[in-house]
C-alpha positions as CSV (number, residue, x, y, z in Angstrom):
1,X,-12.4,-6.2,-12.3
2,X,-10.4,-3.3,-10.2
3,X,-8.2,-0.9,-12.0
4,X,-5.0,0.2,-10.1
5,X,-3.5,3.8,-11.4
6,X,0.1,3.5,-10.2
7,X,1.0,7.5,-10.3
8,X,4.8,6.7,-10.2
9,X,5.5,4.6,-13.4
10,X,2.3,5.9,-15.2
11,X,0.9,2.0,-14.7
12,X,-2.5,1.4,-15.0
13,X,-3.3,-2.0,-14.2
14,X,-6.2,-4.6,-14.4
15,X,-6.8,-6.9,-11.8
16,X,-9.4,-9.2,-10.5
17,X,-11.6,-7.6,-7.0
18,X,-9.9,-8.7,-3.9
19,X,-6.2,-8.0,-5.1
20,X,-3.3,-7.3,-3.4
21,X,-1.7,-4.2,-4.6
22,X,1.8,-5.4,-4.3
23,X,1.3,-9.0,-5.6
24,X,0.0,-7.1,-8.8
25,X,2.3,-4.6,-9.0
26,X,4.9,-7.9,-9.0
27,X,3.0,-9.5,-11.9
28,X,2.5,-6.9,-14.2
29,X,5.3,-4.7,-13.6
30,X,4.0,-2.2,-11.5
31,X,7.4,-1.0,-10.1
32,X,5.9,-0.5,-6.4
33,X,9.1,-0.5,-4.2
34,X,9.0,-3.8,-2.1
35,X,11.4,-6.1,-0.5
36,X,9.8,-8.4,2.5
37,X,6.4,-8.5,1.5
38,X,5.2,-9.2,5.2
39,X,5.0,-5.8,6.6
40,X,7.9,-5.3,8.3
41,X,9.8,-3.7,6.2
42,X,7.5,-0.5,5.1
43,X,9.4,-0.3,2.0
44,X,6.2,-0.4,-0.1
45,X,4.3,2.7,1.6
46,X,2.3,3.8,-0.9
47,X,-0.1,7.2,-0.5
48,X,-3.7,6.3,-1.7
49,X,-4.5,9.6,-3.8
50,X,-7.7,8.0,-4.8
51,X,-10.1,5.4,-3.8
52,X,-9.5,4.3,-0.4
53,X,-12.8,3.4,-0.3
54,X,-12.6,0.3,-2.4
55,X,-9.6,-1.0,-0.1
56,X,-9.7,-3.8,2.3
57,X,-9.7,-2.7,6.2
58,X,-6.6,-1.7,7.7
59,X,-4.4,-4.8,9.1
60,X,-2.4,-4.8,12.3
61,X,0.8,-5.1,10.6
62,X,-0.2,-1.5,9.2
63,X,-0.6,-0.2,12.3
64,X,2.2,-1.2,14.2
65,X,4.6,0.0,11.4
66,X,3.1,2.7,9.9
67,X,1.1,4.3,12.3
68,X,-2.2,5.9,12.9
69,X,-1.5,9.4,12.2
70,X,0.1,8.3,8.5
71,X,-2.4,6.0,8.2
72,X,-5.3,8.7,8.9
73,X,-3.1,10.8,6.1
74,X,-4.1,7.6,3.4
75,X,-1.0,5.9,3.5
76,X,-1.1,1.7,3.6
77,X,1.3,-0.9,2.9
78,X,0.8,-2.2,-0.3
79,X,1.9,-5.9,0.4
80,X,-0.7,-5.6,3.1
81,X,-3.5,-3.5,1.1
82,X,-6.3,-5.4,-1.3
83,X,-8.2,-3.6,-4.3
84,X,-11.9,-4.9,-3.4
85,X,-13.8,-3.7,-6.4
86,X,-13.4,-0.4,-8.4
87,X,-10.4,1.6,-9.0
88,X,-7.8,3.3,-7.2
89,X,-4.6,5.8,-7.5
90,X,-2.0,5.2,-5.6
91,X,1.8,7.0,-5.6
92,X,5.3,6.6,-3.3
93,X,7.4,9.0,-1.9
94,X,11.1,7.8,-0.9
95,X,11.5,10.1,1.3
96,X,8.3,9.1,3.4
97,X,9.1,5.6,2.8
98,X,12.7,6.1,4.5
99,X,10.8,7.7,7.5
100,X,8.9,5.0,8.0
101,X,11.3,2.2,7.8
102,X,13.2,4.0,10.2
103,X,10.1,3.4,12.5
104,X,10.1,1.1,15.0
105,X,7.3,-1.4,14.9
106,X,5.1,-0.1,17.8
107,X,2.4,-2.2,20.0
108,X,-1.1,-2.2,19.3
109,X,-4.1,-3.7,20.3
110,X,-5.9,-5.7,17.9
């Protein structure tokens, strides 16, 4: 089992390995700001404070809407972003989030 500490709400939540953040945060009320799900959006940013280790590699839908430099700084989207094994902290910032949604999706190689 994986254990994500949600930083925001106070939310510590039990999951199985290989979860999506977002999916999770859905099901057990986990708050995580969200509205397309598909990466587009970058309404769930989330900062990973903790345990970036025990995350999934980075997808290209990360990369083309949030961007390397934020994505260096630990930020991922959580509706892209699975929990492999362990734990990890995650928070938001709505101000953050607004920059990147503002973002236009840019072109990467894959």
């Amino acid at each position: 089992m994986a254990i994500i500490k949600i930083k925001n709400t106070d939310r510590q939540l039990e999951v199985d390995d290989n979860s999506n953040i977002l999916r999770n945060s859905l099901r057990y009320d986990g708050d995580v700001p969200n509205r397309c799900g598909g990466g587009y959006c970058g309404t769930c940013l989330v900062k990973i404070e903790d345990g970036s280790e025990n995350l999934d590699n980075i997808k290209p839908a990360e990369k083309k809407k949030v961007g390397e430099d934020l994505l260096e700084e630990g930020y991922r989207l959580a509706c892209q972003t699975f929990v492999v094994k362990d734990e990890i902290t995650l928070s938001w910032d709505k101000e953050m989030t607004k920059k990147v949604q503002r973002q236009k999706v840019k072109k990467v190689s894959t």
